[in-house]
DOTOR-354063 format. One record per residue: x, y negated, z negated of N, C-alpha, C in turn; residue in three letters. Coordinates in pm, whole numbers, plus 50000, padded with zeros to 5 digits. Example, Ala and Ser with C-alpha at 12.3 -4.5 7.8 and 13.67 -1.06 7.14 Angstrom:
REM residues 2
513195056949220512305045049220513205033049220ala/512855022549292513675010649286512904999749213ser/
***
This chain:
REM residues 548
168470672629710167690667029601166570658429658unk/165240666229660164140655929661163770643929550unk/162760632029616163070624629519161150622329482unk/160780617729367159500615029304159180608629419unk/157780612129473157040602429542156680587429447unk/156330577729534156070562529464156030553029548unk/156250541729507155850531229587156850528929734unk/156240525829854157610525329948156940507730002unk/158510502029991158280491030063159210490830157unk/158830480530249159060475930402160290466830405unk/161160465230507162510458030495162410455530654unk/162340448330711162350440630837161620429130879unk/161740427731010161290410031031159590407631046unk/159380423731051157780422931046157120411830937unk/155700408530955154680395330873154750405130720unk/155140402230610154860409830496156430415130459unk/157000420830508157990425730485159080419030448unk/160170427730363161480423030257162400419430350unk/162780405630353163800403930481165450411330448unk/165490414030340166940423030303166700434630262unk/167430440830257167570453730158167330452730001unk/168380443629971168620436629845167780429629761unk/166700423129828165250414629836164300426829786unk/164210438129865163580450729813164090459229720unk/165200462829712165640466529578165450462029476unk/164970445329438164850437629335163130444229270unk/162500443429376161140448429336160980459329316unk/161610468229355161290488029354161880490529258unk/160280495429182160620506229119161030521129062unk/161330528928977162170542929007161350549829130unk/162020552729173161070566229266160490556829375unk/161380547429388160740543929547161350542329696unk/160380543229762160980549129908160870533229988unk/162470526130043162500515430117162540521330264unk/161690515530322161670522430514162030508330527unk/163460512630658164000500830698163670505130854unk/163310490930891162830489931051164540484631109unk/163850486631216165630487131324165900473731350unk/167130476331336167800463431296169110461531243unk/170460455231241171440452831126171280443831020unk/171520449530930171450446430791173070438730713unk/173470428230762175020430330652174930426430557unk/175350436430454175080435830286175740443330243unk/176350448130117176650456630049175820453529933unk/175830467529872174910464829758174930477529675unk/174430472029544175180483129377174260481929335unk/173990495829321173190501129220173530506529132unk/172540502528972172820510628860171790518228755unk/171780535328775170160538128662169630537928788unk/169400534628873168070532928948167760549629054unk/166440551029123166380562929166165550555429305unk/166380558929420165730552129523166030558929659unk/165500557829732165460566429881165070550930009unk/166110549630072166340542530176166460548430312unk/165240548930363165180557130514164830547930661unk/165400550930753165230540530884163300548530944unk/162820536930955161470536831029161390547331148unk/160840558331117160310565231280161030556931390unk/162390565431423162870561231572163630547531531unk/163620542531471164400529031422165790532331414unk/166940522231491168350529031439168410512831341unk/169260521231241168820509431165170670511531090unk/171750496531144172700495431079172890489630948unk/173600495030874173980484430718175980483730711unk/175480470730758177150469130799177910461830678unk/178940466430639179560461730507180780453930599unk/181060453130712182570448430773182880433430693unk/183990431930693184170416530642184340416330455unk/183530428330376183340427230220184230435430191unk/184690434230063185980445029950185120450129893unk/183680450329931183050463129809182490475529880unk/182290489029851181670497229878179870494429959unk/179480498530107178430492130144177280498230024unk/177290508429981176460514329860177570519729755unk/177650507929659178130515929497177360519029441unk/177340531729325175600534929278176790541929150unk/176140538129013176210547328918175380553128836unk/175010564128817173820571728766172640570628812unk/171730579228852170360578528915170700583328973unk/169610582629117169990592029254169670578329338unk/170240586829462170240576029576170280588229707unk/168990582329798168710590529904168970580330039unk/170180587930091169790580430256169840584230355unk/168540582630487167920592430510168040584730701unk/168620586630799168770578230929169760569230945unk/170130569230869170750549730866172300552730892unk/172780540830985174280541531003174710532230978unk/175920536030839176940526830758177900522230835unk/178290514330771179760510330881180590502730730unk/181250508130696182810499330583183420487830579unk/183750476330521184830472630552185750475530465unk/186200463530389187930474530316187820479430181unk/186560489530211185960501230111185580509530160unk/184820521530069184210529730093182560525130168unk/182220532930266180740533430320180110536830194unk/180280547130081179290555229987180460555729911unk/180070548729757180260552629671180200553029536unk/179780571129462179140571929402179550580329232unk/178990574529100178940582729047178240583828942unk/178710596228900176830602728872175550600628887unk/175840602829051174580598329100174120610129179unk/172750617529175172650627429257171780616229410unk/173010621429490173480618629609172450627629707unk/171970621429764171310629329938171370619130068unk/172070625330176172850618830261172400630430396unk/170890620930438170720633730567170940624430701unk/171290629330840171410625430945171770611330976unk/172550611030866173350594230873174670594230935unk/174830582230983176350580531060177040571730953unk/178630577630942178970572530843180820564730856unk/181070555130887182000546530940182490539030846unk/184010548530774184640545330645185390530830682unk/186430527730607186790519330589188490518530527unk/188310513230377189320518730247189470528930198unk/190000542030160189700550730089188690559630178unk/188200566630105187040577930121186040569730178unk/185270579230334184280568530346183150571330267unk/183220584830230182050589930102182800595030016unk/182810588429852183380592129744182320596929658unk/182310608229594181700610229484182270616729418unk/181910611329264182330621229164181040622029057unk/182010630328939180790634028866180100642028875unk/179010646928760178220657928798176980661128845unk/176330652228891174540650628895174420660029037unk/175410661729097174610670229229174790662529335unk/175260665729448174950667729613174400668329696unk/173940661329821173710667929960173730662530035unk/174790663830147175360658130287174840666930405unk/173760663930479173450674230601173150663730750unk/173850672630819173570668030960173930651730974unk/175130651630908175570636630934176980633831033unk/177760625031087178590617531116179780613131050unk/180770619530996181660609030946182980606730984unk/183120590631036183910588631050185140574231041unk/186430575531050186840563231045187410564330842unk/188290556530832188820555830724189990562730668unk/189980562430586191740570630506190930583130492unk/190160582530419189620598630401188210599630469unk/187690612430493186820612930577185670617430389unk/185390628330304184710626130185185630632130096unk/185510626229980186250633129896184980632529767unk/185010645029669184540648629586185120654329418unk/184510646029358185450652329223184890652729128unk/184540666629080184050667728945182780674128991unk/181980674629121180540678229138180780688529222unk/179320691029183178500704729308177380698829398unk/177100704329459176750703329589176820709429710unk/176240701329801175840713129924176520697030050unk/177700703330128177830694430279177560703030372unk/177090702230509176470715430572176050706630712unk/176530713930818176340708130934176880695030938unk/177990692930930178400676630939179850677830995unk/180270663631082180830662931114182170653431082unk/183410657331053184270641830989185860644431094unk/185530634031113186290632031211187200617731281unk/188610620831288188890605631342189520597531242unk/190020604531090190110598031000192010599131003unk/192530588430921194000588230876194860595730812unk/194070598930690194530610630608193560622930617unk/192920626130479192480635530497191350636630513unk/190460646230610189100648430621188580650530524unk/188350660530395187410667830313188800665730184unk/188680660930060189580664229949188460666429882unk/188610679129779188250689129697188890688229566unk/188720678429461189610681029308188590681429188unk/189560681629117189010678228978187400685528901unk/187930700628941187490713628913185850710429021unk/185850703929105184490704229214184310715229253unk/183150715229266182690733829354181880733229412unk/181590724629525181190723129641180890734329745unk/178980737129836179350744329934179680741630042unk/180810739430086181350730730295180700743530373unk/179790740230434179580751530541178730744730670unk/179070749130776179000745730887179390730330963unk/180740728430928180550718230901182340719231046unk/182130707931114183320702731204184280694331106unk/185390694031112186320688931076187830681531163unk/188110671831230188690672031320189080658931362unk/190680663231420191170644331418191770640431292unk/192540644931188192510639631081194560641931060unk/194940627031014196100621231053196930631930936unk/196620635930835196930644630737196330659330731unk/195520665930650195080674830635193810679630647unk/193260687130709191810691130727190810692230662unk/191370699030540191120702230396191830703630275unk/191630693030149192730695430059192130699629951unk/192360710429896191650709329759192890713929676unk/192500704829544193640707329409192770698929303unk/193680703229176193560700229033191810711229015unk/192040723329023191070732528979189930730229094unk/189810728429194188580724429275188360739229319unk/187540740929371186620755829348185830756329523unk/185890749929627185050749729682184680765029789unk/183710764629812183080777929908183420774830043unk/183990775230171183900770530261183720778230379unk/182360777430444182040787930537181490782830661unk/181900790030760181980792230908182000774130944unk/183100770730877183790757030910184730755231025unk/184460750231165186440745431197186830734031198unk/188360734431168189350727031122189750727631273unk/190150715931324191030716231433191430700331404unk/192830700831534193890683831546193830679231399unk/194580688531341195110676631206197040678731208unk/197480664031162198640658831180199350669731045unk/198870678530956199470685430854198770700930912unk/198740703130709198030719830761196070716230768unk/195860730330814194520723130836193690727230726unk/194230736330631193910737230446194550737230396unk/194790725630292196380732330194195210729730067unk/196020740129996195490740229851196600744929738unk/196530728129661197680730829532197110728629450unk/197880723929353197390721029172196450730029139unk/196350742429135195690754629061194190755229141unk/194060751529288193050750829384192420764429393unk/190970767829372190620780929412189510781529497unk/189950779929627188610779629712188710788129745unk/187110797529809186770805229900186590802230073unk/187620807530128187060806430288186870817930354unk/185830815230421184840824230502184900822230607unk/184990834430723184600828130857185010813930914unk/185790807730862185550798330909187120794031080unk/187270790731146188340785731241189180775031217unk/190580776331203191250767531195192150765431290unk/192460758931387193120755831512193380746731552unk/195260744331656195290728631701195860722831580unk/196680727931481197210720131367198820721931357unk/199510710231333200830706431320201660713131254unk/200460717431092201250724731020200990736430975unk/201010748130949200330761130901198910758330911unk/198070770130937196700764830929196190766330797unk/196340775630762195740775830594197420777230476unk/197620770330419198360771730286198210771130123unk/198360781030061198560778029966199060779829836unk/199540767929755200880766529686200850776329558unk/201880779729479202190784229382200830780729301unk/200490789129195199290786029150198070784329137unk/197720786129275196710788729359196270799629370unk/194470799529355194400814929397192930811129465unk/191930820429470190670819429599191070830529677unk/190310827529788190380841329879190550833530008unk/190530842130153190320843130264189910854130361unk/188660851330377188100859530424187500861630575unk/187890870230651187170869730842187530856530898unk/188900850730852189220834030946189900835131096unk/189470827531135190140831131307191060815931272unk/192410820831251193260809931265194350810531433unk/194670801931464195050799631622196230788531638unk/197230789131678197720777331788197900769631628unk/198160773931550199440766531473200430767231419unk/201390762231389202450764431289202630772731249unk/203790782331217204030795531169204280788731026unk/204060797830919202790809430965201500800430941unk/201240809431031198910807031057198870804530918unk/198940819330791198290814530659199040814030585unk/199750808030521201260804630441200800809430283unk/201180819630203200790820730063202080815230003unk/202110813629883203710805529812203830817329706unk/204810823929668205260828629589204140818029460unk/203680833229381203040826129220201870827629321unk/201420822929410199830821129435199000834929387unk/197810840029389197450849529382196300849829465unk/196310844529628194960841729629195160856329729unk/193770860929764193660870429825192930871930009unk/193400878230109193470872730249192980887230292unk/191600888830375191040901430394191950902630511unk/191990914230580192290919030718191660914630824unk/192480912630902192100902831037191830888030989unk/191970884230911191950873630905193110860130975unk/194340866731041195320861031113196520871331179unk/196100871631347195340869131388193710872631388unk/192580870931422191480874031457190090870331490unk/189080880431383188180874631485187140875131342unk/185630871531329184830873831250184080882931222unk/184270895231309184020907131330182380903531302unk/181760918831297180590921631321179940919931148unk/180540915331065180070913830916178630897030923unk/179410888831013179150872531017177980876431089unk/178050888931222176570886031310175570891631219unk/176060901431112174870912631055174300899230942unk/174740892130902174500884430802173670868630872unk/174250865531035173050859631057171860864231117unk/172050876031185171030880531216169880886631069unk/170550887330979169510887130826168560876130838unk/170040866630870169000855230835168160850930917unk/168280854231078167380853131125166130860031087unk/166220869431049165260880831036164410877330935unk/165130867030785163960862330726163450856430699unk/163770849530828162090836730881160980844130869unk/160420836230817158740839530831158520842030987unk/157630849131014156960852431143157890849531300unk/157760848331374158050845531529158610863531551unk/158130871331573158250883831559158620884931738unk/158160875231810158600880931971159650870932009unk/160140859931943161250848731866162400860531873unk/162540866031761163620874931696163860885931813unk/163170892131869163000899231913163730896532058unk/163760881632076164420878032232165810874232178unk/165730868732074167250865732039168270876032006unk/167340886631914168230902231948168580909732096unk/167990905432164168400907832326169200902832334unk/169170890432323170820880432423172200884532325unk/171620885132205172930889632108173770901932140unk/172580914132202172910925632238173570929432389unk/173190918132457173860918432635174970909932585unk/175290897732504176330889832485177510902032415unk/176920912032321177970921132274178200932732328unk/177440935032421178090944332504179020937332630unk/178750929932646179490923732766180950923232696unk/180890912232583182560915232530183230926832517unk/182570934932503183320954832448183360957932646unk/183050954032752183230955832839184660947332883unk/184180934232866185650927532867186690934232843unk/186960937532692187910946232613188280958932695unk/186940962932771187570975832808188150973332944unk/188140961532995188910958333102187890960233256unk/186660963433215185470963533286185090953433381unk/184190950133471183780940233526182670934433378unk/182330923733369181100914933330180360905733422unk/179080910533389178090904533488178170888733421unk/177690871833472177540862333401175970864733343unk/176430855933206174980854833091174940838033062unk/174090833633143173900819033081173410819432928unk/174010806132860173660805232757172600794332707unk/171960789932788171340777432814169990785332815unk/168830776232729167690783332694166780772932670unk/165160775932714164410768432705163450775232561unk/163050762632486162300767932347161240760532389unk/160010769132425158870764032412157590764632278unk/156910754332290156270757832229155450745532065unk/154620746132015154280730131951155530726531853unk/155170716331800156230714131661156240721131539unk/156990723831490157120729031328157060748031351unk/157560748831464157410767731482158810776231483unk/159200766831460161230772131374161590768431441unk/161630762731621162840760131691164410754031680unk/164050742631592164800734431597166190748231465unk/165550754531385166050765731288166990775431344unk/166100779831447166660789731552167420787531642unk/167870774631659168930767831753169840771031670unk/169660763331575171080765431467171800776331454unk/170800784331440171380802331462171840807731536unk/171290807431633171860805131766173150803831851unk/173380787331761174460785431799175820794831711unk/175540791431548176250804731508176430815431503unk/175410824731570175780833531672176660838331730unk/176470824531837177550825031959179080821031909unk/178930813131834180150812931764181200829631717unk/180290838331635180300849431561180790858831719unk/179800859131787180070868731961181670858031984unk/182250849931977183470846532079183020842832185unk/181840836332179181230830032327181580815732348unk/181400811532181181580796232208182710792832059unk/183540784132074184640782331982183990775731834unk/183340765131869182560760031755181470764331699unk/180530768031783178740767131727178220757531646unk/178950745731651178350733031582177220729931657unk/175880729331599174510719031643174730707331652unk/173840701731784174000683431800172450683131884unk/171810673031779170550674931816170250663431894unk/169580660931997169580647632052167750644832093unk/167540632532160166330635232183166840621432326unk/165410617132394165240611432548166340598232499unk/166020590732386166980581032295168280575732343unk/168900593332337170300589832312171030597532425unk/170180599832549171010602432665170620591432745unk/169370583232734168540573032838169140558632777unk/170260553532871170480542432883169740529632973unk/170070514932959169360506933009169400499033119unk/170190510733192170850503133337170940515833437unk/171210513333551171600523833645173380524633583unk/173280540233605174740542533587174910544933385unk/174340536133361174480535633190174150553333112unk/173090556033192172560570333144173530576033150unk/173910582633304175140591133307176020591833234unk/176330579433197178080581333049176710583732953unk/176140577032881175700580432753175800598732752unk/174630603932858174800618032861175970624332842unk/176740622432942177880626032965179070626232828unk/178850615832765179310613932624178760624632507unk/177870628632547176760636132441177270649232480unk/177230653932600177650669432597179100667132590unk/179780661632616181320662832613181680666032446unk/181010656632358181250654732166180160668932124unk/179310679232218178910690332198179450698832233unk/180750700832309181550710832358181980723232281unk/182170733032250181880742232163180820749032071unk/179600739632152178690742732047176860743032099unk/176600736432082174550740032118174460724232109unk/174130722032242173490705232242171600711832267unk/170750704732164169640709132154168730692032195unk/168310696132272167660682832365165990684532306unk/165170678532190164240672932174162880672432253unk/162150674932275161020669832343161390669032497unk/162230677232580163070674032646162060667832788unk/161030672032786160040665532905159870650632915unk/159890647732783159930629532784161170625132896unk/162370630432932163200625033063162590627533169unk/161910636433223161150636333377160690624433379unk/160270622833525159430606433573158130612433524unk/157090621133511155940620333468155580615633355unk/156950612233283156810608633122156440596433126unk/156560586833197156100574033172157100559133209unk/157400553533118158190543433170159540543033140unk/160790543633247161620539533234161920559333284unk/160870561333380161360575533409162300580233507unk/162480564933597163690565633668164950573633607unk/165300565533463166970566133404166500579633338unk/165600586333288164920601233226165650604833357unk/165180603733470165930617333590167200615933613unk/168050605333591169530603833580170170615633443unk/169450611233396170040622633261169440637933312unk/168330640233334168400650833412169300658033479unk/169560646433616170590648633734172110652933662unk/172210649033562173670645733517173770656233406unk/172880660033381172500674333248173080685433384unk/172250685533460172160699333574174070699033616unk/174470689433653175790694233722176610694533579unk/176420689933438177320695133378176650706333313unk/175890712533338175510725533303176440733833354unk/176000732433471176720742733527178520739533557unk/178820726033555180960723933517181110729633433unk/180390735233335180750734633155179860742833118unk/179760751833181178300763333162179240775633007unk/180540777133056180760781832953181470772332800unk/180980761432798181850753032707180530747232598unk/179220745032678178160743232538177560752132638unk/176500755732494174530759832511173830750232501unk/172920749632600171920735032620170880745432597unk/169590739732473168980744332450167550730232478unk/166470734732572166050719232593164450724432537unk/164010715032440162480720632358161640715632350unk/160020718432366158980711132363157740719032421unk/156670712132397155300719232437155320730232552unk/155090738632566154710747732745154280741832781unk/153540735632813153000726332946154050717132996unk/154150709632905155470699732971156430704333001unk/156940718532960158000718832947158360726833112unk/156930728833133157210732233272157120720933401unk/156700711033354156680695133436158690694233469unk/159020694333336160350691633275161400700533396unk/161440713633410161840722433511161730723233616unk/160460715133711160180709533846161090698033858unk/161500692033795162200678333784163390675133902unk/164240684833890165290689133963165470704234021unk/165510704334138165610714234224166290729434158unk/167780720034071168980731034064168130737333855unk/167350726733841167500729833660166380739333639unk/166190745133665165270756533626166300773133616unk/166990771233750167810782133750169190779133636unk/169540769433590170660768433504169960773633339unk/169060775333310168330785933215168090796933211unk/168640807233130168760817033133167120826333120unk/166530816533058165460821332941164800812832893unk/163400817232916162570809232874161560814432695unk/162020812432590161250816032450160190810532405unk/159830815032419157640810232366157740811232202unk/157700802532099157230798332003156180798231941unk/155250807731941153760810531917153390799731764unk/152210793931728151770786331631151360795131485unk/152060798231418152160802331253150880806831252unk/150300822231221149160821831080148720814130969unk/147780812430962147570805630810148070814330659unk/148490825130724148990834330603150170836230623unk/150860827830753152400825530742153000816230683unk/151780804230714151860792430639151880791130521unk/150990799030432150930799130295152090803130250unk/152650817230267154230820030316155400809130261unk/155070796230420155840789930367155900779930351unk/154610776530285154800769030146154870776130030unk/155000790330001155450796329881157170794129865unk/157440792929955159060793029960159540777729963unk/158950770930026158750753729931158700757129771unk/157640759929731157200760129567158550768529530unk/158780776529544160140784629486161410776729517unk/161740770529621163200764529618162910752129527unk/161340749129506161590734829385161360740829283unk/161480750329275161470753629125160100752329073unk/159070754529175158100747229089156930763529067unk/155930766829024155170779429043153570773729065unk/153310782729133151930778229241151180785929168unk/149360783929135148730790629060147720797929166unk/148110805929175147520820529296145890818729333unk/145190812329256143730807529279143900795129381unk/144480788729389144840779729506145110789629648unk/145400801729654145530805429816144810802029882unk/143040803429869142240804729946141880781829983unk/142340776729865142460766129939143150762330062unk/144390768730006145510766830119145600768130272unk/144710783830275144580791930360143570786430460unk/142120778430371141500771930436141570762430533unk/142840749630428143460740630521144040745830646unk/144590757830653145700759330757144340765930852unk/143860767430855142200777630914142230764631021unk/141570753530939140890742631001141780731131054unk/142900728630964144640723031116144770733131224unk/145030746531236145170751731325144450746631448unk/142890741431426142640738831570142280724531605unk/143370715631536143100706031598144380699031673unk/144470690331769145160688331859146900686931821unk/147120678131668148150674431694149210686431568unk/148670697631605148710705031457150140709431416unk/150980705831317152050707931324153050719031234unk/152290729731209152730740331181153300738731040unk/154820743731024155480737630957155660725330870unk/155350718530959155120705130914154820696430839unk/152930705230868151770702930835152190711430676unk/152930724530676152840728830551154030720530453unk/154840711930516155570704830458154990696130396unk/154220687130427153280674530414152320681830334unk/151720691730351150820694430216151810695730106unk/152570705230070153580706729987154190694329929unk/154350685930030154310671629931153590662229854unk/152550665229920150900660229891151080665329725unk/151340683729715150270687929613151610681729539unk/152440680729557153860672629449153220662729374unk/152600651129466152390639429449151280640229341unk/150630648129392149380650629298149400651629221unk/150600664329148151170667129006151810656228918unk/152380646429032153270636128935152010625528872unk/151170625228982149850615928921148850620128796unk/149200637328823147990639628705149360640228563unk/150390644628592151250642228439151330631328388unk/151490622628510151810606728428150190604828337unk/148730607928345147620606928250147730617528116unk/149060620828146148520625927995149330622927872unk/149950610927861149860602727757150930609927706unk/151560617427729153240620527678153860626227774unk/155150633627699156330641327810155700655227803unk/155430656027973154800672727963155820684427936unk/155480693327925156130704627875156990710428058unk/158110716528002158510723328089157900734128209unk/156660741428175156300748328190155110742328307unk/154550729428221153660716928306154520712128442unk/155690707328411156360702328493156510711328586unk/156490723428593156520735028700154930739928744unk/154360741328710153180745128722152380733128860unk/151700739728981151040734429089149730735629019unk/148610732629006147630741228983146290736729109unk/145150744929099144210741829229143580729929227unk/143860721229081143710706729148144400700629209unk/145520702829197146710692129296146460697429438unk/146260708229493146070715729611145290708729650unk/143670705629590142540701129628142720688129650unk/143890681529564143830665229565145000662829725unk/145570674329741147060672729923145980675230009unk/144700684529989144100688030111143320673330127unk/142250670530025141530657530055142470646630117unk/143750643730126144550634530184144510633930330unk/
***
């Protein structure tokens, strides 16, 4: 859930700025965006009706520590609430909690407490991506809503990781689950959820049980490393199971109960995800817009990675295939997209157990001491093990980068030998400009050869671009008035050649622009616009994102 552009104010120790959170919440109005500069914040704080988006400053880690309070660090009822960087921390409550509140929760770390460290109920809508959760009795629980959790991680918790009730129909997909003192996944009292190419591993029960008339769908997903059956479920129950690789638990792997009716495809215990999961990401690779010599290299490695296994099988020799890959090339040209895929992929081939993404950048391997780097790194690929550690801008660690390029070549040094200890345990995928990225590969003697492959990222058409920002305008629901192309097309003509041009990006940021534009010209017209208004882009708002 995007939120109305509007006023954004400032929250840190900077001259001008809201010294609390709470201080700025008092003044913002609906639809406004608080950027919090880095820093800890301890507060908890409730919201009610209100519609607000709280994001940490470019590169800012920015804590909001509730330790020490009995209230939820964010209670919110009705409105929406966006939070966007920021890492919660509980005390004897929930980190998040919400209801009827449409909820957006991107790349936050999330450190429960009491209860659920993210509770929501109600119906306004969902979205948990690329976050952290951990610590507490429950890792999220959901009841009554829909929504989207996706790429996230919960982990480390007492009871249960993920509870599913009270007819919710949630999509869980791609998502780690793991460490959890009870159950992996619980869903009951009518909960409905979709759950795909998820794993469940180390839980103290089963690693899905589903009672009280539970009907989830699972897909693809791995459940392994559990105490008690890996998937169960009770009398009354029905849903499906579909292509699951269950492992290494409790007899039986998928437990049905007399009365259930749920239904369990073939191979689903023991097995594997067969060739249904690769045809369906390789779709999706396929319908990205453009990178046509992109697709084209990734259908190679997919095709030596699957023949090599049918050689395995046949008891053959196999030659080694590093999985470690360099993405070159500017910003906003799918890389960071195509990792993801990537990694589920390799997941889909039996190359790698997880295919969970962990995106990092120079940040969060470059510590502030000799010796300090090495563990941070070392910490980072170890919590990526099964999966695609995707290294950022990765030239900023060489010494040519600038200051503090000493501890950049420690993480280097310490990338290269666990490349290759652990060559089959992650994919290191390391990304950024061609030029640097070949500075980046001189660095160390051994790291050029621990890459399999080097992928060139070519810079979008302006008629790829338009593309996709048509597919912006369609996922908001919104319709673009076709006399605007040649604006569009123009802009992307004349970004294309200038230095800092960011592809994607750039078509993101217009696409928000012409948003903004629309909300400015409805609010002049002196009533509630029509449905049809409210959807409608037209070539003034275009004209009013490009002049920006």
């Amino acid at each position: 859930m995007d939120h109305v552009s509007g006023r954004t104010l400032v929250v840190g120790e900077r001259p001008g700025a809201y010294p609390t959170i709470g201080d700025a919440l008092t003044d913002a109005p609906d639809g406004a965006v608080i950027t919090l500069d880095g820093g800890t914040y301890r507060e908890v704080l409730e919201l009610s009706a209100r519609r607000v988006t709280l994001a940490a400053a470019d590169g800012a880690k920015v804590l909001v520590d509730g330790r020490g309070a009995d209230r939820p660090v964010f209670a919110a009822r009705g409105g929406s609430l966006a939070l966007h960087g920021i890492e919660l921390r509980a005390g004897d409550a929930a980190a998040i909690a919400v209801e009827d509140v449409a909820l957006t929760v991107r790349g936050c770390v999330v450190v429960g407490g009491r209860g659920p460290a993210i509770g929501i109920r109600g119906a306004a809508g969902f979205e948990v991506t690329g976050c952290v959760v951990t610590g507490g009795e429950q890792g999220i629980a959901v009841e009554g809503a829909s929504g989207r959790l996706e790429d996230t991680t919960v982990e480390d918790v007492t009871g249960d990781g993920i509870v599913v009730g009270m007819a919710a129909d949630p999509v869980i997909r791609n998502c780690v689950i793991t460490g959890c003192g009870l159950r992996g996944v619980y869903v009951y009292q009518y909960g409905r959820p979709v759950i795909e190419r998820c794993e469940i591993t180390r839980t103290g029960h089963e690693g899905v049980a589903v009672a009280h008339h539970g009907l989830p769908e699972l897909r693809h997903c791995t459940v392994r490393d559990t105490r008690g059956p890996g998937i169960a479920f009770a009398a009354g129950c029905g849903g499906g199971v579909v292509g699951c690789l269950v492992e290494n638990t409790a007899e039986p792997g998928v437990a049905i109960a007399e009365g259930a009716t749920t239904t369990v495809s073939e191979g689903t215990e023991p097995g594997g995800h067969g060739d249904q999961e690769l045809d369906e990401l390789l779709a999706e690779l396929d319908a990205m817009i453009g990178l046509p010599e992109v697709k084209a290299e990734v259908r190679a490695l997919v095709d030596e990675l699957q023949v090599n296994e049918w050689r395995r099988r046949a008891g053959l020799p196999v030659g080694g295939a590093a999985h470690h890959l360099i993405f070159a090339g500017a910003p906003g040209t799918g890389k960071t997209t195509v990792a993801r895929i990537y990694g589920r992929l390799l997941k889909a081939l039996g190359v790698l157990p997880r295919g969970q993404f962990r995106e990092v950048s120079r940040r969060d391997l470059v510590g502030q001491y000799i010796g300090h780097t090495a563990e941070k790194t070392s910490v980072v690929f170890e919590e990526s093990r099964g999966g695609v550690l995707f290294i950022d801008e990765a030239y900023t660690l060489s010494r040519s980068a600038g200051s503090g390029g000493d501890f950049g070549q420690e993480a280097i040094d310490t990338l290269v030998k666990l490349m290759e200890d652990q060559r089959d345990e992650v994919a290191v995928i390391a990304a950024g400009y061609t030029a640097e990225m070949a500075d980046f590969l001189s660095a160390n003697p051994g790291l050029a050869s621990r890459f399999g492959k080097t992928i060139e990222f070519a810079n979008y058409r302006p008629d790829e671009l338009l593309g996709i920002v048509d597919r912006m305008v369609a996922a908001g629901d919104y319709e673009l008035d076709r006399a605007a192309d040649p604006v569009l097309t123009g802009f992307f003509e004349r970004a294309a050649v200038e230095e800092n041009f960011g592809n994607a990006r750039d078509a993101r940021r217009l696409f928000e622009g012409m948003r903004k534009a629309q909300s400015q010209r409805l609010r002049l017209l002196g009533r509630v616009p029509t449905v049809a208004e409210l959807r409608a882009l037209v070539v003034d708002d275009v004209v009013a994102a490009v002049a920006r």
